[in-house]
C-alpha positions as CSV (number, residue, x, y, z in Angstrom):
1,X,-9.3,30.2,14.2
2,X,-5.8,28.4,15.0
3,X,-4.7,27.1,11.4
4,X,-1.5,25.0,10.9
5,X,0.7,23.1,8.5
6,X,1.1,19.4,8.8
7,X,3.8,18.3,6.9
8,X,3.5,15.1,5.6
9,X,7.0,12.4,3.9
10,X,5.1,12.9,0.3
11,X,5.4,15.1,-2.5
12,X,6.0,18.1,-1.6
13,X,4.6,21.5,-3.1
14,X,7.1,24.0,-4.6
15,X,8.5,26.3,-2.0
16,X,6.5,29.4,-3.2
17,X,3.1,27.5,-2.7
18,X,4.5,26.5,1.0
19,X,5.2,30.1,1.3
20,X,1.5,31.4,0.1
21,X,-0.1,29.0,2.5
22,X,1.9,30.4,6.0
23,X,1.3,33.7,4.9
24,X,-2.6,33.1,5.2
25,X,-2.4,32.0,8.6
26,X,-0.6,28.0,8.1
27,X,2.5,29.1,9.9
28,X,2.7,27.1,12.8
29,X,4.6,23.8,10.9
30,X,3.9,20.1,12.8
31,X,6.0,17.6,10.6
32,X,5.0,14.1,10.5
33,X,8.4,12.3,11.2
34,X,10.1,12.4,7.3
35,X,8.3,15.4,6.3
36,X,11.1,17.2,8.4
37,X,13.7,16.1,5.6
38,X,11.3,17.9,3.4
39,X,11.1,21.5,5.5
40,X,14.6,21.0,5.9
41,X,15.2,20.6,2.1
42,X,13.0,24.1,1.7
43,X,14.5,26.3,4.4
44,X,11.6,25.6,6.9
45,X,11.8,25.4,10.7
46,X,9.2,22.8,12.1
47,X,7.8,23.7,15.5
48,X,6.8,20.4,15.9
49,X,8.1,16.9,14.5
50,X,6.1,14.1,15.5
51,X,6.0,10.2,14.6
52,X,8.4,7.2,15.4
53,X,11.3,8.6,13.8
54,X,12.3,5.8,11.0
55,X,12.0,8.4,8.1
56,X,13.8,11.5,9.8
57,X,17.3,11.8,8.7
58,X,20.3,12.4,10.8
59,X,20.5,15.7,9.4
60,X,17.0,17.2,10.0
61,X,17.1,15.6,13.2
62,X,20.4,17.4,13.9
63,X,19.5,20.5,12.4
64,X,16.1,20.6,14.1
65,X,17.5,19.2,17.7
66,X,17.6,22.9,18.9
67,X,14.8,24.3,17.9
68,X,11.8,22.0,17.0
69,X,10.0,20.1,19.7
70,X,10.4,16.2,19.3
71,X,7.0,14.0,20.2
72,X,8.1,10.3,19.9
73,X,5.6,8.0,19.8
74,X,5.8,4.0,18.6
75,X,2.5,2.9,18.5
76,X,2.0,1.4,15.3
77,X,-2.2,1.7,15.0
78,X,-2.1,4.9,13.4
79,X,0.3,6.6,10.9
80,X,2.7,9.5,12.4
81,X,0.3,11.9,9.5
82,X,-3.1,10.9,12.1
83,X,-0.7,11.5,14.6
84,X,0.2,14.8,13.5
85,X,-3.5,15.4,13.0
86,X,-4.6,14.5,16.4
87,X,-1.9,16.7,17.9
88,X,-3.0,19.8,15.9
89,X,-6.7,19.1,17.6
90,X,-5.1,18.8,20.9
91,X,-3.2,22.0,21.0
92,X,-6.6,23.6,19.7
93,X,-6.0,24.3,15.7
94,X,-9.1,24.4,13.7
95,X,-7.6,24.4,10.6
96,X,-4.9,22.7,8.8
97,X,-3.3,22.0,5.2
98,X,-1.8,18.9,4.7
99,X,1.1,19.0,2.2
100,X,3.7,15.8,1.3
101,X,0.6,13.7,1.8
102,X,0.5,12.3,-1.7
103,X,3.7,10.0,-2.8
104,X,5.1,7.2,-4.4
105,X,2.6,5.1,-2.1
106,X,-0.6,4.8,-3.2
107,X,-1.6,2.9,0.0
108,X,-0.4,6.1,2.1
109,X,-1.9,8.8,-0.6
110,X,-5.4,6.6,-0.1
111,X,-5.3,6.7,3.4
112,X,-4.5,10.3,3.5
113,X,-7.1,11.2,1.9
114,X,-9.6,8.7,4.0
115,X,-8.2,11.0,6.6
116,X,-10.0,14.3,5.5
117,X,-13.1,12.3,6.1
118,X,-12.2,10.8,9.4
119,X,-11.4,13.9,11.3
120,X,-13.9,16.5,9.7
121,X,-15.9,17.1,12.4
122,X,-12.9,17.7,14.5
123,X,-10.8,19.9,12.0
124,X,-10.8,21.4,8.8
125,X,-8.3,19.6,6.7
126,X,-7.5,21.0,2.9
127,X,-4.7,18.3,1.4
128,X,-2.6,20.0,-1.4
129,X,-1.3,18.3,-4.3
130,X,0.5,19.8,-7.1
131,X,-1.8,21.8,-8.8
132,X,-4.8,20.5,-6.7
133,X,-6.5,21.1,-3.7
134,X,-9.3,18.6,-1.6
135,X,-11.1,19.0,1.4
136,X,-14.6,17.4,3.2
137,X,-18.0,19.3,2.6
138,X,-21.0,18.7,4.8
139,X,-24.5,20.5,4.5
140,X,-25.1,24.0,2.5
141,X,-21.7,25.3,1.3
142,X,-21.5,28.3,-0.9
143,X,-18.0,29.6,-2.2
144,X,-16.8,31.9,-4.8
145,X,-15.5,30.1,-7.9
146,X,-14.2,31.7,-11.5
147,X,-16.3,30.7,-14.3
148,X,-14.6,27.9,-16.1
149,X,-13.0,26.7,-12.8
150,X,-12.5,22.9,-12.9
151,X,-15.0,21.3,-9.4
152,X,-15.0,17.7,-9.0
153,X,-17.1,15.9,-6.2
154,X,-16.7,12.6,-4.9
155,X,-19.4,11.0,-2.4
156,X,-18.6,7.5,-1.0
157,X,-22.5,6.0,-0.5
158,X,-26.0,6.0,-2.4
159,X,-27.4,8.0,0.8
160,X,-25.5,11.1,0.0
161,X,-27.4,13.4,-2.2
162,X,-26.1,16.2,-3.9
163,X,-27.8,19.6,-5.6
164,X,-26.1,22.0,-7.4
165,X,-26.4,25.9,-8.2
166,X,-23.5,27.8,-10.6
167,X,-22.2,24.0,-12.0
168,X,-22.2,23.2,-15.9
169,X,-23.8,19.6,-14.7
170,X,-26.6,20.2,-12.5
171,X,-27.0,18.0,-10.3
172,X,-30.4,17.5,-8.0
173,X,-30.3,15.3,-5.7
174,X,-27.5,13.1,-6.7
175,X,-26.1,10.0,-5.3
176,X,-21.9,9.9,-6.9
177,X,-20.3,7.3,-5.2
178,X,-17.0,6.9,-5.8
179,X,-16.5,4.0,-8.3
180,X,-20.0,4.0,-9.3
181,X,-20.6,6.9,-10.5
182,X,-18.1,9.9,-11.9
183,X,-17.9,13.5,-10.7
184,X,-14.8,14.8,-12.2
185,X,-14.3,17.9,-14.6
186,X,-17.7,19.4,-13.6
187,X,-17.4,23.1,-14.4
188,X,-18.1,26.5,-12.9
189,X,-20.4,28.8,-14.6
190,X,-21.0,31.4,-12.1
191,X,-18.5,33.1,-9.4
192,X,-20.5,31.8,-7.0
193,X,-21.1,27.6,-6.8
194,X,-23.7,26.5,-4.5
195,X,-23.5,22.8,-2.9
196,X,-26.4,21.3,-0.9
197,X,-25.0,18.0,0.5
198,X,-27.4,15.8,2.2
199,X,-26.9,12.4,4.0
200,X,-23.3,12.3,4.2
201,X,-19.9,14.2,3.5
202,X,-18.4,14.6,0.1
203,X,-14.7,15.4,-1.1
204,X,-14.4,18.9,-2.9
205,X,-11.6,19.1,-5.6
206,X,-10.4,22.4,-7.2
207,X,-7.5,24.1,-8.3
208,X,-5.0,25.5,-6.2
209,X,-3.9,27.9,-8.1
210,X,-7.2,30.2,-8.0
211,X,-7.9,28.8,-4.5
212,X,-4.7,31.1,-3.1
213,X,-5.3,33.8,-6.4
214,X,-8.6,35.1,-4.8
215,X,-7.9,33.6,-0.8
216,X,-10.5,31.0,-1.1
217,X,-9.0,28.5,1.3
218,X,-11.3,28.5,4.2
C-alpha cells in the first residue's frame, strides 16, 4: 500500500522521528503550504507543496521552486492539511502520517484531529505528536502492545460500544464519549490488546515511541 507524509504548519517532530517514519515506507513528503518552512528547516525535500501559499516563506518557496511540485489552490472551504489529504487519496496513497498538525492553534489541532475521522474510510491517517501517536479504529482490531503500554480511547456518541481483551480496565460494551465519559491512561496487560468497536469509529492513542520500537504503525 502507497503510504505518505503530509506535512502539516504545526509542531513538528524531531528530525530523527521524521526520519523513522520515511524509512517504513512515509517517504513520499506532500507539505500543506507552511509545513514546507518546516522540511526546509530539517533538510527535507517535499515532492509536493500544496495550499494557498500565505504560510510558505520566500525561502522554502525559493529553495523548493526546482524541485517540488507547486498545487495552488484558494478556495477557502477546506484547510490546505484536507487539501493535502484529498490529494494523497487522489494520487492513490492508502496510508499517511500526519506530522506539524498540532500547534499553537487549538482550533487547527481540533480540526486535525476531526480529520482522522472524516477521511477514514478513504485513508489511513496516524497524526503524530510529540511523544504520541492517534489514529481511527472501526470493527475488530487486534495489535501487539507491551505490557504497561499507556492506550487511551476516545468515542464521540452513546451508540459506539466498546469491548476489550489485554486492557487493565475492561471494558464490555462501553459507550466513552468524549466529554462524558473518560478513556485516558487505560493500560496494557498483555502483548496483544484486542478492540471490538461496534456502532461507530473510535480514536486510538498510544505512544510513539514503542509504536516505531516494534514497527507497529499500520
Amino acid at each position: 500500500m502507497k503510504k505518505c507524509l503530509i506535512w502539516a504548519n504545526g509542531f513538528s517532530p524531531r528530525k530523527k522521528v521524521i526520519l523513522k517514519l520515511t524509512a517504513k515506507g512515509y517517504s513520499t513528503i506532500i507539505c500543506a503550504d507552511g509545513g514546507a518552512n518546516f522540511a526546509f528547516s530539517k533538510g527535507f525535500t517535499p515532492d509536493v507543496i500544496i495550499g494557498d501559499f500565505d504560510s510558505i516563506s520566500e525561502t522554502a518557496r525559493k529553495a523548493f521552486a526546482p524541485v517540488s511540485k507547486f498545487i495552488h489552490y484558494s478556495r477557502q472551504n477546506d484547510t490546505d492539511v484536507e487539501k493535502a489529504i484529498k490529494y494523497a487519496i487522489k494520487h492513490g496513497f492508502g496510508q499517511a502520517a500526519l506530522i506539524g498538525a498540532t500547534g499553537d492553534r487549538l482550533d487547527h489541532s481540533f480540526n486535525n484531529v476531526g480529520l482522522l475521522l472524516k477521511y477514514y474510510d478513504k485513508i489511513k491517517i496516524i497524526l503524530i505528536h510529540e511523544k504520541s501517536a492517534a489514529y481511527t479504529i472501526a470493527g475488530k482490531v487486534e495489535f501487539p502492545a507491551e505490557s504497561g503500554e499507556t492506550i487511551s480511547l476516545y468515542g464521540f456518541d452513546e451508540e459506539t460500544k466498546i469491548t476489550s481483551k489485554g486492557l487493565k480496565y475492561s471494558l464490555k460494551n462501553t459507550a466513552l464519549p468524549f466529554g462524558t465519559r473518560d478513556g485516558t491512561s487505560n493500560v496494557a496487560t498483555t502483548n496483544r490488546v484486542v478492540l471490538k468497536i461496534q456502532g461507530g469509529k473510535v480514536i486510538l492513542v498510544r505512544e510513539l515511541n514503542l509504536l516505531l520500537k516494534h514497527g507497529y504503525i499500520f
